[in-house]
C-alpha positions in Angstrom: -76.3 -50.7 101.3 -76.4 -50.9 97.4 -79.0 -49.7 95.5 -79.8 -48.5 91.7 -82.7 -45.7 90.9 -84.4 -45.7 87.7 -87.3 -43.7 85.9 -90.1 -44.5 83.8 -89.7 -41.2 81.9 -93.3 -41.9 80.3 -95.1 -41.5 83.6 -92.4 -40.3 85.7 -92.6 -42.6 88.2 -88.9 -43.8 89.8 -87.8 -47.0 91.2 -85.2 -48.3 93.2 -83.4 -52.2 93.4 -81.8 -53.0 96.2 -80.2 -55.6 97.6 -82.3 -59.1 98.8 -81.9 -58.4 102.5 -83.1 -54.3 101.6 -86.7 -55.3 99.1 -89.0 -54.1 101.7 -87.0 -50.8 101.9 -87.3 -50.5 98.0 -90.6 -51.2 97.9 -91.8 -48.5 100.7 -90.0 -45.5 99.3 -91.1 -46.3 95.7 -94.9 -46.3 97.1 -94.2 -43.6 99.6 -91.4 -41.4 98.2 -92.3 -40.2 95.2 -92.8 -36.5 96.3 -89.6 -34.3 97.3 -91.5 -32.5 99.6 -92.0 -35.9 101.6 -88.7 -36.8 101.1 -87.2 -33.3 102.0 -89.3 -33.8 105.2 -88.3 -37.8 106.0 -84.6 -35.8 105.8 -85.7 -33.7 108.2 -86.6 -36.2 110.7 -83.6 -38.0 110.2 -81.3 -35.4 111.4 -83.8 -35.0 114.2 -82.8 -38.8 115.2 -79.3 -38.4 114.7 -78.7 -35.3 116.6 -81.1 -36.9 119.4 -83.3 -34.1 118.8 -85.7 -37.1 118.5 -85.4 -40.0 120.5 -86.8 -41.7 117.7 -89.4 -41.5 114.7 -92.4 -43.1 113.0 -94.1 -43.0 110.3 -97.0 -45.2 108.8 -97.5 -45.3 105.4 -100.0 -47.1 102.7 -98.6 -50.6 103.5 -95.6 -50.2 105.3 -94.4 -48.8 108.4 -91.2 -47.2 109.2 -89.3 -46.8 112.6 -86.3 -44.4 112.8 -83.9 -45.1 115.7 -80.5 -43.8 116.9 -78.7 -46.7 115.1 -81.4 -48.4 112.9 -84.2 -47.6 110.1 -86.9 -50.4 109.9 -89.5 -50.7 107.8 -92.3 -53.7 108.3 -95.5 -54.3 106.1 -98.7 -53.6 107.6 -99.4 -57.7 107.1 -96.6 -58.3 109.4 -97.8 -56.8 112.5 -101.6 -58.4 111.6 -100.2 -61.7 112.6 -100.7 -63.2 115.5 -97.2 -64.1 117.6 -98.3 -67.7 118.4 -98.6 -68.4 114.6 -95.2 -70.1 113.2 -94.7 -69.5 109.4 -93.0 -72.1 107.9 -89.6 -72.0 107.3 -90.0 -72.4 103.5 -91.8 -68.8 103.3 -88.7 -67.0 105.3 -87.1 -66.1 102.2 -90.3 -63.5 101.5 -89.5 -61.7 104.9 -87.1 -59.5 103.0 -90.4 -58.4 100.8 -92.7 -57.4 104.2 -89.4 -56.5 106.7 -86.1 -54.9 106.4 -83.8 -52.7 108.6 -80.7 -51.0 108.1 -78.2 -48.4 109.8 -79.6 -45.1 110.1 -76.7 -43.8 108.4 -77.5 -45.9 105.1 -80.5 -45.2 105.8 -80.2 -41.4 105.1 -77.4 -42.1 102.4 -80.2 -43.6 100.6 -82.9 -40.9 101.1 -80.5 -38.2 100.3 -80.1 -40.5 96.9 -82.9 -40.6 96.2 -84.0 -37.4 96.4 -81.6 -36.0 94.4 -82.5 -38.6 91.8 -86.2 -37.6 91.6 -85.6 -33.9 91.8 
């Protein structure tokens, strides 16, 4: 995954662009991640994942959700899970899926995190 941090150094807030496929990713850790002592413990969890310690982990946030497994990190928008399963969006509105749901490997994933964190510190 490719991704580039910057900061507003007026009100210190930092923000991350990612790929197309990766938007809903960006979008949660800019609203969620802002803190390193949430991102120090998101870390945490992830090793807990990949050593199995966890067999997996979750974690709701403002608007988005996020799912840690084994191989995969997912993070869907609140909006997303609202919807009922017999509706059909139209085809033309698939493009804004990467904006409410993305997933990646859990090793890019924490390659991200680890980023990040060191980028906000």
């Amino acid at each position: 995954m490719e991704f580039e941090f910057r900061k507003d150094f007026i009100t210190e807030h930092a923000t991350v662009q990612t790929e197309m496929d990766h938007e809903a990713i960006a979008t949660w850790l800019e609203m969620e991640g802002q803190s390193t002592a949430w991102v120090e413990a998101l870390i945490v969890n992830i090793i807990a994942v990949q050593t199995r310690a966890l067999t997996e982990y979750k974690l709701a946030g403002s608007e988005f959700n996020l799912l840690l497994t084994n191989a995969d990190a997912q993070v869907t928008n609140h909006r997303l899970m609202e919807t009922d399963e017999d509706e059909t969006l139209d085809d033309s509105l698939s493009f804004y899926d990467a904006e409410i749901e993305a997933c990646c490997g859990l090793e890019d994933f924490k390659n991200l995190i680890e980023s990040w964190l060191e980028f906000i510190s």
